[in-house]
C-alpha positions in Angstrom: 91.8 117.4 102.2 88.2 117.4 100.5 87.6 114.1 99.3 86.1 115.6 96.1 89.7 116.8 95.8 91.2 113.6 96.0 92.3 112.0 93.0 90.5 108.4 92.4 92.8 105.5 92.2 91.6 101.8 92.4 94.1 98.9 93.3 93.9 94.8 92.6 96.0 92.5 95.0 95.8 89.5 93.0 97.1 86.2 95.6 97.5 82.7 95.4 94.5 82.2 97.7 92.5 85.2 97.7 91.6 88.4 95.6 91.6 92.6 97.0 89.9 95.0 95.1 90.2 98.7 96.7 89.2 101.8 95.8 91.5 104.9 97.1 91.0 108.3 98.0 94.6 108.8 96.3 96.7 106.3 98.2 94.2 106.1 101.3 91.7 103.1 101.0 88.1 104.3 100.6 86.2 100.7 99.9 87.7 97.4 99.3 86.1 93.6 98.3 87.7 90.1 99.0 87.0 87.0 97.3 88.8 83.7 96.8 91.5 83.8 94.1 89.8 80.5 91.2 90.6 80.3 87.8 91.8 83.9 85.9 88.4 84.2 84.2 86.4 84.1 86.6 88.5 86.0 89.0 89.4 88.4 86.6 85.4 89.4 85.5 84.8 89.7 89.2 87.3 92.3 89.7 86.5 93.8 86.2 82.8 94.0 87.7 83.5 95.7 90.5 85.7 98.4 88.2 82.7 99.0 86.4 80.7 99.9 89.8 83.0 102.2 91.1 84.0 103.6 87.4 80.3 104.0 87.5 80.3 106.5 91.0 82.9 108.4 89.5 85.4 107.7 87.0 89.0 105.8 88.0 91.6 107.7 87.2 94.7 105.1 87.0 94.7 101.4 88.3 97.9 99.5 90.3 97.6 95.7 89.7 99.7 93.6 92.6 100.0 90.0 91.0 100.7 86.6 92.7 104.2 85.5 89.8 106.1 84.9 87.9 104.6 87.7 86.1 106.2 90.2 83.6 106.4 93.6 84.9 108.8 95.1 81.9 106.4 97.4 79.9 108.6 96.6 76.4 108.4 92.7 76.9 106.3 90.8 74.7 104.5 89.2 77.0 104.2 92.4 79.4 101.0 92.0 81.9 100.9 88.3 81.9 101.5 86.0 84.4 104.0 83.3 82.9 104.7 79.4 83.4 102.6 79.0 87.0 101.6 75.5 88.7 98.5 77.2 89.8 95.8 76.0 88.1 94.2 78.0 85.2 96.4 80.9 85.4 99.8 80.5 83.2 99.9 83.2 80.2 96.6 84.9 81.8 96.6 88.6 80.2 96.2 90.5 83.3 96.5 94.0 81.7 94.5 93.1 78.7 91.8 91.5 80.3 91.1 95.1 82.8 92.6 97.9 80.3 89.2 98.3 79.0 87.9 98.6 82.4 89.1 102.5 83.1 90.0 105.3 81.2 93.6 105.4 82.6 96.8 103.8 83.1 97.5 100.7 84.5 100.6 99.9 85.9 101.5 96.4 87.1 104.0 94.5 89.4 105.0 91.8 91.3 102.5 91.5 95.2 105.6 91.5 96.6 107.1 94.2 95.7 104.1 96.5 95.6 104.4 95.4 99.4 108.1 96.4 99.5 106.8 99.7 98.6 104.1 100.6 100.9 106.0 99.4 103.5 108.8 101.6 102.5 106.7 104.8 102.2 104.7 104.2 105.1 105.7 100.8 107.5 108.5 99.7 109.0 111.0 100.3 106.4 110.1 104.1 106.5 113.2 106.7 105.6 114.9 103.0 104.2 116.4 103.5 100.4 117.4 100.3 100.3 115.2 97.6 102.0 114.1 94.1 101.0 110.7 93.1 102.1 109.8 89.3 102.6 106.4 87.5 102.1 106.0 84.2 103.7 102.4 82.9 103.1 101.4 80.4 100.6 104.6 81.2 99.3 107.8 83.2 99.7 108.4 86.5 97.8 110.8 89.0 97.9 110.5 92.4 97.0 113.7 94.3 97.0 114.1 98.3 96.9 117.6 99.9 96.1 117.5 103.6 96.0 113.6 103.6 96.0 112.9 102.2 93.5 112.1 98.5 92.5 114.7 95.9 91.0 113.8 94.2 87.9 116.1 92.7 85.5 115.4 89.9 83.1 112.0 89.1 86.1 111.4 90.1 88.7 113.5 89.0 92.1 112.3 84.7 92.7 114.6 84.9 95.7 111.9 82.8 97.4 112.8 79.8 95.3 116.7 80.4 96.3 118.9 77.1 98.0 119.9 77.4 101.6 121.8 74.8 103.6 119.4 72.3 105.4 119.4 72.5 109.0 120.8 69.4 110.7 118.5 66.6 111.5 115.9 68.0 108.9 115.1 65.5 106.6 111.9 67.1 105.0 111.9 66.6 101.5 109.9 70.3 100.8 107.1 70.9 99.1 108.1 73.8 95.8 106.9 71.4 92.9 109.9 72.8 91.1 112.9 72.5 93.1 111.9 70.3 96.2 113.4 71.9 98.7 114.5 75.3 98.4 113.8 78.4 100.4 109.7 78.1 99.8 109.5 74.5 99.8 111.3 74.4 103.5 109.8 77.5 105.0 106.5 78.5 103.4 102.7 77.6 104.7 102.7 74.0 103.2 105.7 73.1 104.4 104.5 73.9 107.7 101.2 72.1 106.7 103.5 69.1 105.7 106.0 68.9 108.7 103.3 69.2 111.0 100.3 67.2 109.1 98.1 70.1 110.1 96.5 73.3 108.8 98.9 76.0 109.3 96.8 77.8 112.4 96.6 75.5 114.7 100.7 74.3 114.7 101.2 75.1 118.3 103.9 78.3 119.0 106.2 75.5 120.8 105.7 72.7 117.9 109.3 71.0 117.3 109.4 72.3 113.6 109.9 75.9 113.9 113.2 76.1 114.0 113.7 73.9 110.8 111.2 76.8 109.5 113.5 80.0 111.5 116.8 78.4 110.1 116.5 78.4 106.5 114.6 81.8 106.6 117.4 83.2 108.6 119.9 81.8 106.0 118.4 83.3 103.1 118.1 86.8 105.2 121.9 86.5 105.7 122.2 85.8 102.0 120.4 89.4 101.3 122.3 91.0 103.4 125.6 89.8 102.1 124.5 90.3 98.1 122.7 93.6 98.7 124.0 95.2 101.7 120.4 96.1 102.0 119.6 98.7 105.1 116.9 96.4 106.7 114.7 93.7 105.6 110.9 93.2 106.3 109.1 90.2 107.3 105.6 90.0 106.2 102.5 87.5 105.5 100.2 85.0 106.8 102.5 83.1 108.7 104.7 85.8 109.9 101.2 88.0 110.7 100.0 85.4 112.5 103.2 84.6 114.6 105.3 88.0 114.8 107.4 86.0 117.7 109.4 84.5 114.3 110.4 87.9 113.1 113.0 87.8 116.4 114.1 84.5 116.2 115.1 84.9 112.7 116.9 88.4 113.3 119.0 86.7 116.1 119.7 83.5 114.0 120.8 85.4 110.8 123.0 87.8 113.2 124.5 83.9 114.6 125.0 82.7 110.8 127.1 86.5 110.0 128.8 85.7 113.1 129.8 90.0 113.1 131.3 89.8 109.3 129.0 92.7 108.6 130.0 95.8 110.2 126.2 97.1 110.7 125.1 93.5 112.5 125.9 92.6 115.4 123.5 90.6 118.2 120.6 91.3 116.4 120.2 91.5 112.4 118.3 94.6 111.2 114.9 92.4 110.4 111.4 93.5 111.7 108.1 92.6 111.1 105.2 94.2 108.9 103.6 97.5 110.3 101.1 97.3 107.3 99.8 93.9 107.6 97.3 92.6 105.1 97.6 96.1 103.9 100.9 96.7 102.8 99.8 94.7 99.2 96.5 96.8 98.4 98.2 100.2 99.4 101.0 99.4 97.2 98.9 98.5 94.4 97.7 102.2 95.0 101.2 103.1 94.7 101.6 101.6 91.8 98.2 103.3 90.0 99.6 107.0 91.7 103.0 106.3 89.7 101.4 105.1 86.7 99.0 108.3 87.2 102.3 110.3 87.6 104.1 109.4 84.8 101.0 109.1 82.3 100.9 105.7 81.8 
């Protein structure tokens, strides 16, 4: 297709630790920046700066914002495109929408990083052909995206299934690191806690280090949990720590399979879990998804 053709979509993966900006040749990336995620007004002018540079080229037709939460995604809430209470620093009640409507002559469409990874990964990663899927981020720390019938879940929030209580695995006595709840799914599994298990930066934890299977269990407990509440087809295991270490993605699919022990007449041996296709991409390409809908259904 002639890329004069293409319609011009730009995308914003807002994370915990770092920033993408991408411009798309309609859901294919054309150009993208990366910067360190600091506080929301200086991150936010940065990516409003670079807006105005490709706005400048030629004019952006719709933009897809992919935000670090809780945030609210429910266009008729009060409080719709802002992130909400947040222990990261600088960013609680942050008008995401507000601060970058100005920025195009279009519509902006906002969710959850998460789940505009649950997206791409559905429309072109490993959960391809899936209507229902749930895709799992495990970075900084843990999301969950889940898609029922193609199309996102929402309710009162978005899903916080990362913040969810598993059963400690015996002989773990880690008291987690989620400045809320202590110990729950993120503050047992998620890159600090594997900072604070091991007392070192996550890369360099050694692939036989004694705490991985305190990190495999309660991952593989809260996959079972998904399966059992949603029935979902497959779930999707993405993010730093699961990029950097796809080994994981099998030892929690055969752990979560144990913990079902063949109640679930679709698992067997192995639980339907796979790893990422998209990579560090699945968040920008779904924040293009996003802006294409947005595009689609005029704002």
């Amino acid at each position: 297709m002639n890329r004069a053709a293409m319609t011009r979509l730009a995308g914003l993966e807002l994370g915990g630790t770092n920033t993408i900006v991408v411009l798309g040749d309609g859901t294919q990336i054309a150009d993208r920046i990366r910067f360190e995620t600091r506080d929301a007004g200086s991150t936010l002018e940065r990516v409003r700066e670079q807006l105005d540079i490709w706005n400048e080229e030629a004019p952006i037709e719709a933009l897809g914002i992919a935000s670090f939460g809780p945030v609210e995604v429910r266009p008729q809430a009060k409080f719709y495109g802002q992130v909400l209470s947040t222990p990261k620093p600088g960013w609680s009640g942050a008008d995401l929408v507000g601060a970058l409507a100005s920025a195009i002559d279009g519509p902006i469409a906002i969710h959850t990083d998460v789940t505009a990874a649950a997206l791409a990964e559905g429309r072109w990663g490993a959960a391809r052909d899936c209507a229902d899927h749930v895709y799992v981020t495990v970075g900084t720390g843990i999301g969950v995206g889940i898609i029922v019938r193609g199309e996102p879940v929402v309710g009162q929030l978005h899903p916080e299934a990362g913040h969810m209580r598993v059963p400690r695995s015996q002989g773990d006595g880690f008291a987690g690191t989620c400045p809320f709840h202590g110990d729950c799914l993120e503050g047992l599994a998620a890159g600090p806690a594997i900072e604070g298990r091991s007392g070192m930066a996550g890369k360099k934890v050694p692939d036989d280090h004694p705490l991985w299977p305190f990190v495999i269990d309660p991952l593989a407990e809260a996959a079972a949990n998904l399966f059992l509440t949603l029935a979902s087809e497959q779930i999707v295991f993405g993010g730093g720590v699961i990029n950097a270490r796809p080994w994981l993605v099998d030892a929690i699919a055969g752990r979560c399979a144990a913990k079902l022990d063949g109640y679930l007449p679709y698992i067997e041996d192995r639980a339907p879990i796979f790893a990422a296709e998209l990579k560090d991409d699945a968040g920008p390409r779904g924040a293009l998804l996003l802006a294409e809908e947005a595009l689609g259904r005029g704002g």
